[in-house]
C-alpha positions as CSV (number, residue, x, y, z in Angstrom):
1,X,89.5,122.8,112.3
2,X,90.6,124.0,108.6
3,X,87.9,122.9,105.9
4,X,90.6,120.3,104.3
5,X,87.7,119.1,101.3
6,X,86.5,121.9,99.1
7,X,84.8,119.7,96.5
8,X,81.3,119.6,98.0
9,X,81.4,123.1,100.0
10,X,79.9,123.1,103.6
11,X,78.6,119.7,103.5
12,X,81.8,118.1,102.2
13,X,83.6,120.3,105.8
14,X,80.8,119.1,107.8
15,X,81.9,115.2,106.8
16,X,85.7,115.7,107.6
17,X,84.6,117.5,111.0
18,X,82.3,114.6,112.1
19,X,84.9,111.5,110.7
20,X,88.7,112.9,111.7
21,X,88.8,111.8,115.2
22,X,87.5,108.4,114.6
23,X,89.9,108.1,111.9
24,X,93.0,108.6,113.8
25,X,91.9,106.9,116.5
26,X,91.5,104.1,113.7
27,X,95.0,105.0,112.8
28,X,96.3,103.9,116.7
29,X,94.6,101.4,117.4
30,X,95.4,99.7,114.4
31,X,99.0,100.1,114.8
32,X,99.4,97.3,117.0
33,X,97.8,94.3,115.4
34,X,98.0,95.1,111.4
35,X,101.9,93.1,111.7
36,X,100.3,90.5,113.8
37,X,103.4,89.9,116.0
38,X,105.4,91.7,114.0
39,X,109.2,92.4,114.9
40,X,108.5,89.7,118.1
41,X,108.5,86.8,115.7
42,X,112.3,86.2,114.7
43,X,112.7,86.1,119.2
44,X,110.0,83.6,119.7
45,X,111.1,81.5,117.0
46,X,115.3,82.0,118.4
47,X,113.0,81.0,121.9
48,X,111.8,77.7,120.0
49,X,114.9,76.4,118.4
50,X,114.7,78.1,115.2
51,X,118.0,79.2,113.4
52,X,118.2,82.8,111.5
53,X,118.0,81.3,108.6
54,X,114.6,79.5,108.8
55,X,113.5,82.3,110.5
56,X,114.3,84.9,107.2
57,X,113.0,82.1,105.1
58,X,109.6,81.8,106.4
59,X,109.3,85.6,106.5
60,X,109.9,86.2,103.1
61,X,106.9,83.6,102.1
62,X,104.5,85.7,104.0
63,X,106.5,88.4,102.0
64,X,105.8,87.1,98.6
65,X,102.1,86.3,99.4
66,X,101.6,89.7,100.4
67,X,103.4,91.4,97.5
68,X,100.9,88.9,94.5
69,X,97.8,90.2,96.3
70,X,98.6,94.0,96.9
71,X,97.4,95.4,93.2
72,X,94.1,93.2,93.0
73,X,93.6,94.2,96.6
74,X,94.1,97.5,95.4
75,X,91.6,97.1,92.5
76,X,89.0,95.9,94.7
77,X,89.3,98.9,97.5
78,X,88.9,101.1,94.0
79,X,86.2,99.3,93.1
80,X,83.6,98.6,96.1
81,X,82.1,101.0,98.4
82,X,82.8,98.4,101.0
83,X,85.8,99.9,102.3
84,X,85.1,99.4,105.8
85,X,84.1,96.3,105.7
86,X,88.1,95.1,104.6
87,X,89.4,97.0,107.3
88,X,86.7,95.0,109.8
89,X,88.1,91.4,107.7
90,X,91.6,92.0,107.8
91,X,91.9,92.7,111.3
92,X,90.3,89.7,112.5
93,X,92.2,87.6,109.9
94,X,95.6,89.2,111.2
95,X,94.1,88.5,115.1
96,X,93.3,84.8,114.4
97,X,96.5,84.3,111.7
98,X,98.8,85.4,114.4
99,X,97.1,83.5,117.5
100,X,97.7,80.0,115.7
101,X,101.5,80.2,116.3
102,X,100.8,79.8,119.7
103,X,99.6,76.5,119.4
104,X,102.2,75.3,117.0
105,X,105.7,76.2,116.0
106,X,106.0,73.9,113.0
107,X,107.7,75.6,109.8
108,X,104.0,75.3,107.9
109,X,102.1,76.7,110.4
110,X,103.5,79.7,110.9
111,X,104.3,80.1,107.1
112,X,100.3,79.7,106.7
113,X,100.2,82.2,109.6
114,X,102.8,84.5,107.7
115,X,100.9,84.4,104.5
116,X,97.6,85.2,106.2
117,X,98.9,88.0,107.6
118,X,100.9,89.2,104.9
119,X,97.3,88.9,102.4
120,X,95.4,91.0,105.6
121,X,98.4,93.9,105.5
122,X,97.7,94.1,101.8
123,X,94.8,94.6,102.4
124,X,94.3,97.7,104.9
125,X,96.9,99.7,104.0
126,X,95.3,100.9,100.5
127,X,91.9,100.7,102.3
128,X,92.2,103.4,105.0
129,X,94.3,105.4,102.6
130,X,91.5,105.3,100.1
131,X,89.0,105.9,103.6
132,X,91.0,109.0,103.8
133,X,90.7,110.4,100.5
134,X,87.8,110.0,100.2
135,X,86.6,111.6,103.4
136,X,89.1,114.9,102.8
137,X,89.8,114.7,99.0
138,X,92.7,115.1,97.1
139,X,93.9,119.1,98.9
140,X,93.5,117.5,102.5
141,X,94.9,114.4,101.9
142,X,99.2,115.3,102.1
143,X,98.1,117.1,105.8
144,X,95.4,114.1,107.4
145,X,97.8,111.2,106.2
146,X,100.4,112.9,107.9
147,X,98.6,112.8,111.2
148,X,96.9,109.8,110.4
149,X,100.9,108.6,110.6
150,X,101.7,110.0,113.5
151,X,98.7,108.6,115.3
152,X,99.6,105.0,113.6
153,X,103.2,105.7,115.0
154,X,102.4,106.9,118.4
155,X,100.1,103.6,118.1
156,X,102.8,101.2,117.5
157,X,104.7,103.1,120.7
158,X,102.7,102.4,122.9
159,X,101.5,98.8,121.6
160,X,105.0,98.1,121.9
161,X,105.8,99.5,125.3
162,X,103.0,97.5,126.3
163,X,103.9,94.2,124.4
164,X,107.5,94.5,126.0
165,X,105.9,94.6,129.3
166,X,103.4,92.1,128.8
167,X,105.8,89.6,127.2
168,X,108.7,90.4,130.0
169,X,105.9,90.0,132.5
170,X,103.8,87.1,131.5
171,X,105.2,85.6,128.5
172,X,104.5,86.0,124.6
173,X,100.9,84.8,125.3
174,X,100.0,88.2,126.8
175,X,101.6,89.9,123.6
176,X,99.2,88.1,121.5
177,X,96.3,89.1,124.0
178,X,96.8,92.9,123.8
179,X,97.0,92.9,120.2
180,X,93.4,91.2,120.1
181,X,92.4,94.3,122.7
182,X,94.0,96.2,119.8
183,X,92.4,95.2,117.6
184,X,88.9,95.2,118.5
185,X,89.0,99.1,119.2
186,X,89.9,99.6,115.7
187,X,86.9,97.7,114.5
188,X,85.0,99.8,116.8
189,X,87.0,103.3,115.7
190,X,86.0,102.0,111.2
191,X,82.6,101.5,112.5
192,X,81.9,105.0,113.8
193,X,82.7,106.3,110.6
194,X,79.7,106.5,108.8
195,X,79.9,105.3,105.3
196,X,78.3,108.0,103.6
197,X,81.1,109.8,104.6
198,X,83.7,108.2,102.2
199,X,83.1,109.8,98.6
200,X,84.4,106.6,96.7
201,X,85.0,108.7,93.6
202,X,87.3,110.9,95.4
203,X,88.9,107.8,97.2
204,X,90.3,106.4,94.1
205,X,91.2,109.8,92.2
206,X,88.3,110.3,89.6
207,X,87.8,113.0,87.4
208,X,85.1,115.1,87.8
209,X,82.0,113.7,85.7
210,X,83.6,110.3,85.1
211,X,82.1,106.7,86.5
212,X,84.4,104.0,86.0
213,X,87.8,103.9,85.3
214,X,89.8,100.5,85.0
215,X,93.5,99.4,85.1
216,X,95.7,96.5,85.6
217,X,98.3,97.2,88.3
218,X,101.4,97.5,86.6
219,X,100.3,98.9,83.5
220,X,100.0,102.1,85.4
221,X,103.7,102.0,86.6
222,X,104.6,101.4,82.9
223,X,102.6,104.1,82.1
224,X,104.2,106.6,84.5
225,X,107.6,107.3,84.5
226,X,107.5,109.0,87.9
227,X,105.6,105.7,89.7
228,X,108.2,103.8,87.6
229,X,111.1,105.4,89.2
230,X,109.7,105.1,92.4
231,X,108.8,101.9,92.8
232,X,112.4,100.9,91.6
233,X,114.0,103.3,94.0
234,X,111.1,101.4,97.0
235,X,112.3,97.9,95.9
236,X,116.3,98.8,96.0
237,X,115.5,100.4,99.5
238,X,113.4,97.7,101.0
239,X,115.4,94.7,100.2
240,X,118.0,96.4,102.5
241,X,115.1,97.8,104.9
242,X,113.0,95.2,105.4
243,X,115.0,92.7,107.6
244,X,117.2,95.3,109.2
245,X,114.8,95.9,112.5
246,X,114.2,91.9,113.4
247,X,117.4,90.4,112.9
248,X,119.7,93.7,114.7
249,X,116.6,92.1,117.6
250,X,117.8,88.8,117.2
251,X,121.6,89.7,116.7
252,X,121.7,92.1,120.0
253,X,119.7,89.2,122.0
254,X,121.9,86.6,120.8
255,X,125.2,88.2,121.6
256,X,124.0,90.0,124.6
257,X,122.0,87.8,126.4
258,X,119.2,90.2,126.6
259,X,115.2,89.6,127.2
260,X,113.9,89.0,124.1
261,X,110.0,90.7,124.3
262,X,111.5,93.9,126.4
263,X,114.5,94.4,123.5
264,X,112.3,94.1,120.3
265,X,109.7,96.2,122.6
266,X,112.9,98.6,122.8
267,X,113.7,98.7,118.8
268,X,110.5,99.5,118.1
269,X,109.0,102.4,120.6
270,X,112.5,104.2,119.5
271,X,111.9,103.7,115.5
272,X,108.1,104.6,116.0
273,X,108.8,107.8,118.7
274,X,111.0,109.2,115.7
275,X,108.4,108.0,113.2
276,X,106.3,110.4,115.1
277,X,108.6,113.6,114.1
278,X,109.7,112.7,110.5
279,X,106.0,111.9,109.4
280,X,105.2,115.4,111.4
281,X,108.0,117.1,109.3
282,X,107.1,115.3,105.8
283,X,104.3,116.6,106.1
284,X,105.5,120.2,106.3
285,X,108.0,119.3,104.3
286,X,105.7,118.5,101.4
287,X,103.3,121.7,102.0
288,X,106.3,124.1,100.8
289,X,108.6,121.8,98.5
290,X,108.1,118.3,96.3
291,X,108.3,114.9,97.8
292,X,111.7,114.6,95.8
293,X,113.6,115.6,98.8
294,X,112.0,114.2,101.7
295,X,112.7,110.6,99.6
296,X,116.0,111.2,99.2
297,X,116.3,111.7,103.0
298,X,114.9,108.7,103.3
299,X,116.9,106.8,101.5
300,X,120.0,108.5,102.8
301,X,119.1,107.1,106.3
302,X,119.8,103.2,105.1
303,X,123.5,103.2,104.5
304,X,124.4,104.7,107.7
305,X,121.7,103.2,109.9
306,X,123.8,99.5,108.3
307,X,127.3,100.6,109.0
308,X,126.1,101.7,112.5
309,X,124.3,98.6,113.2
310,X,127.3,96.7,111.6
311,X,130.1,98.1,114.5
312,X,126.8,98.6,117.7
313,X,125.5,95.3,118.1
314,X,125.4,96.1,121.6
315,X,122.2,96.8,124.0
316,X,122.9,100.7,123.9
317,X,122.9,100.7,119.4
318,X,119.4,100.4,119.8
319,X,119.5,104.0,119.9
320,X,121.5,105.6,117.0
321,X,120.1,102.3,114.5
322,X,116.7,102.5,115.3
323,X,116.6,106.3,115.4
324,X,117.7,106.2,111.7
325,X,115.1,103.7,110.9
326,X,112.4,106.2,112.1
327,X,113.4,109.2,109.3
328,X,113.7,106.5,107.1
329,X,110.1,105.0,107.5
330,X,108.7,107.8,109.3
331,X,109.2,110.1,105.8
332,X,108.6,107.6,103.7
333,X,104.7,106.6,105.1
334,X,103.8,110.2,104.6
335,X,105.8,111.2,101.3
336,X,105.1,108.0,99.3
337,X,101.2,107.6,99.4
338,X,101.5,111.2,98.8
339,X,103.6,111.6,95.6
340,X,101.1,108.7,94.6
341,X,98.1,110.6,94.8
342,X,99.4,113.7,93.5
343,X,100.7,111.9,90.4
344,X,97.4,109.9,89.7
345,X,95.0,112.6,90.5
346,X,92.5,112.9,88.5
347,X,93.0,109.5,86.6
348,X,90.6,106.8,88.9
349,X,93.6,104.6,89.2
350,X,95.1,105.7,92.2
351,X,94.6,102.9,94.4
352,X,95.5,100.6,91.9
353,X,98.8,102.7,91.8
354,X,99.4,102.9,95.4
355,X,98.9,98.9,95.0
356,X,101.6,98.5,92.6
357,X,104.1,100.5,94.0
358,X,103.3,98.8,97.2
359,X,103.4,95.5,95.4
360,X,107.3,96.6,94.0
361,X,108.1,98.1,97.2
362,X,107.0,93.9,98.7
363,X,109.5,91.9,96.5
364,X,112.2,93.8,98.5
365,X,110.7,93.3,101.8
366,X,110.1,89.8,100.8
367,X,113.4,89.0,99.5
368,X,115.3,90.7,102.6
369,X,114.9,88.5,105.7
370,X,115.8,85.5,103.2
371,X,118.9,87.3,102.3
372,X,119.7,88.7,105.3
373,X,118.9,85.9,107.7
374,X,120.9,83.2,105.5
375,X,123.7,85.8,105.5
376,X,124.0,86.5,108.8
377,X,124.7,82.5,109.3
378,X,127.0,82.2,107.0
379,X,129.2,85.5,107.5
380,X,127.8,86.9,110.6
381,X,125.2,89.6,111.4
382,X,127.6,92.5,111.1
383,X,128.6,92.1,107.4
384,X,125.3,91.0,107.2
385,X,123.9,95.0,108.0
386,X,126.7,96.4,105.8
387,X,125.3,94.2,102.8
388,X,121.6,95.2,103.3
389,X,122.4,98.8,103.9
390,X,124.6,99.0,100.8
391,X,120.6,98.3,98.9
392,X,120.0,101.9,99.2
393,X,122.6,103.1,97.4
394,X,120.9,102.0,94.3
395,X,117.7,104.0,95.3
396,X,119.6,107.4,96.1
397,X,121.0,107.2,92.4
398,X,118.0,106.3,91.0
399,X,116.4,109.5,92.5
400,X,118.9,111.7,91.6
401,X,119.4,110.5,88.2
402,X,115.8,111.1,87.1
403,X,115.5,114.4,89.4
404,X,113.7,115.9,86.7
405,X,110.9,114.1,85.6
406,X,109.9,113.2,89.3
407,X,109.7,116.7,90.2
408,X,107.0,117.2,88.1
409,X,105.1,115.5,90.4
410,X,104.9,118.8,92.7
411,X,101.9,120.0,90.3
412,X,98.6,118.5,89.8
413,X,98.3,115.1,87.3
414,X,95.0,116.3,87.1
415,X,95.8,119.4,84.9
416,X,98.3,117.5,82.6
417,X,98.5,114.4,81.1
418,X,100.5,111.4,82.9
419,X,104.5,111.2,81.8
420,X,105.6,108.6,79.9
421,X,108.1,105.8,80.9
C-alpha cells in the first residue's frame, strides 16, 4: 500500500498499514445505522396516519437539533483524545433513539427520537473524519476519505437492499433489527483501531510545534472567505437537497400504490451505487485539479434531478432522480471535508471548521422537509421538486461568482495565511 503519512517516517506508514482496513470497514458498517431509519421514516409514518406535512415538520426538529450541536461537537472531537469513544456513544444513542418509534408513533416521541439522532449524526461525522486525519495526516487524507466514502456508500447499499427485504418480508421491525446488527460491527471495527494510532494533533490540523489552539465555530467561517462561500453555497443546496430523497419515496408510494420499505430500499441502493463512482472520481478529480469544479458539478446535479423528479413520479423515475442525487452527494462527501482540510491546515481549527460548515450546511437540511412537506400539501409534490430544486441555483452562482478566491484553496493554508472574508 502507498505510505499516505510522511510526518513520522516509517513508524507513521507502519500506523496507516495496521489501521486502514478496520477503518473502512468502520466506514460500512456504519453506514446503515448513523440515519437511524433514515429515508424509511416519512413511509412508516404515511403507514401510521401521518400527513406530509407533519411528517416534514418533525424532521426538520431533529434537523435544527442537529445543526446547534454540530460546532461544539466539533470543538470537543478537537479537543479530546477520546475520539473513539463518540463514535462507540453515538451509535448506541442512534440504535436506541430509533428503536423507541416502534413503540410509539406520537408526534413527541419521534421528535425526541429525531433530535437524538440528529445530536448522534453530529456527532460521528467530524469524529471519524478527525480518526482519519489523524491516522494518514493531512497528504493522505483527500485519497483514504475518498475510499472511506465509497466503503460508507457501498455500506448504505447493501444496508438498504437488506432493509427493503427485511421490511417487505417481515415488517419495519426487522429494519430496525439489522440496523442494531449494523451497528454493533462498527463498534467492534472503532475498537480494533488502536488509539495510539490517531495523532490528535494531526486530526485537528496543528502546526508543527504548537499545543492548543482554540476557536468559536463561526468565527472561523468569518474569518475565511473561502469556508464563508462555501457554507453559503452548502446551505442554498441543502434546503433543496435535503427533502428531495424521502418525500419523491412518499410521493411515488402514494400515487403508485407501491410497497413502501422495498421503494425507499430502491431510492437508496441507486443514490448510494452512484455515490460509489462520484466519490471514486472526486477523489481523482481532486489529485489533478481544485475542489472548485467537482462542487460545481454537484450543485449542477440539483436543478435537473427537481425538474426530473417533478414530470417521473412514477416507479421507473427512481432511476434518472436518484442517479442525480448520487453525483450530487457522492462528490460532495469527498470534495467538501476535503477543501476544509486543505483550507485550515496548519491552523488547529479544522474540526471546528468542518463543524461549522456542517452546522450551515444543517439549517438547509433542517428547513427543507418543512418546506417541502407543507408544499407538497398545499400545491402538490411535483411543483413541490421544482421549488426545492430551484435552491441550487443560488449555490452555482455563488461558486462562480467568487471562483477566484476559492481556488486558492488548491494550495496549502499551511504556507499562507487564511483569506479574509
Amino acid at each position: 500500500m502507498q505510505k499516505l503519512a510522511t510526518t513520522n517516517g516509517t513508524g507513521a506508514a507502519q500506523r496507516v498499514l495496521t489501521t486502514v482496513w478496520p477503518l473502512l470497514a468502520l466506514n460500512f458498517f456504519m453506514a446503515d445505522f448513523q440515519a437511524g431509519i433514515g429515508p424509511f421514516l416519512g413511509v412508516f409514518l404515511l403507514d401510521h396516519g401521518w400527513q406530509s406535512g407533519l411528517v416534514g415538520t418533525v424532521m426538520t426538529i431533529g434537523g435544527v437539533a442537529g445543526m446547534l450541536v454540530v460546532i461544539p461537537a466539533g470543538a470537543m472531537i478537537d479537543a479530546t483524545h477520546s475520539k473513539r469513544a463518540w463514535v462507540v456513544a453515538a451509535g448506541i444513542a442512534t440504535i436506541a433513539a430509533s428503536a423507541i418509534i416502534l413503540l410509539s408513533q406520537s408526534f413527541w416521541v419521534v421528535a425526541a427520537s429525531q433530535v437524538a439522532t440528529a445530536i448522534a449524526g453530529a456527532a460521528i461525522i467530524p469524529a471519524v473524519n478527525a480518526i482519519t486525519l489523524g491516522i494518514v495526516g493531512q497528504r493522505g487524507f483527500n485519497r483514504q476519505n475518498g475510499k472511506n466514502q465509497a466503503f460508507n456508500h457501498a455500506g448504505n447499499v447493501v444496508g438498504a437492499a437488506l432493509s427493503g427485504y427485511l421490511g417487505w418480508k417481515y415488517g419495519f421491525g426487522a429494519i430496525f433489527l439489522a440496523a442494531g446488527v449494523f451497528g454493533a460491527l462498527s463498534i467492534a471495527m472503532i475498537l480494533l483501531i488502536p488509539a495510539s494510532s490517531i495523532d490528535h494533533a494531526a486530526a485537528r490540523g496543528m502546526k508543527s510545534g504548537e499545543t492548543d489552539t482554540r476557536a468559536s465555530g463561526f468565527s472561523v467561517l468569518f474569518e475565511c472567505k473561502p469556508l464563508l462561500v462555501l457554507a453559503a453555497a452548502l446551505l442554498a443546496f441543502h434546503l433543496g437537497n435535503g427533502a428531495m430523497l424521502p418525500l419523491y419515496g412518499m410521493a411515488v408510494v402514494s400515487h403508485s400504490h407501491a410497497d413502501g420499505p422495498s421503494f425507499v430500499a430502491i431510492t437508496i441502493i441507486v443514490a448510494q451505487a452512484s455515490m460509489i463512482i462520484a466519490s471514486i472520481i472526486a477523489m481523482r478529480m481532486a489529485e489533478s485539479d481544485s475542489y472548485w469544479l467537482v462542487l460545481l458539478i454537484s450543485f449542477i446535479a440539483l436543478p435537473v434531478r427537481g425538474l426530473l423528479a417533478s414530470q417521473l413520479v412514477v416507479p421507473w423515475g427512481v432511476y434518472p432522480v436518484q442517479i442525480l442525487d448520487g453525483v450530487g452527494a457522492g462528490l460532495q462527501s469527498v470534495a467538501v471535508p476535503g477543501f476544509v482540510a486543505r483550507t485550515l491546515d496548519g491552523t488547529g481549527r479544522i474540526n471546528v471548521g468542518q463543524g461549522a460548515v456542517m452546522a450551515a450546511q444543517g439549517i438547509g437540511a433542517a428547513l427543507s422537509p418543512g418546506i417541502g412537506g407543507w408544499i407538497a400539501q398545499l400545491i402538490g409534490y411535483p411543483a413541490m421538486f421544482m421549488v426545492l430544486g430551484s435552491f441550487a441555483l443560488i449555490s452555482i452562482g455563488l461558486w462562480i461568482v467568487n471562483r477566484s478566491s476559492l481556488s486558492a484553496e488548491g494550495s496549502s493554508v499551511s504556507e499562507a495565511p487564511l483569506a479574509k472574508a
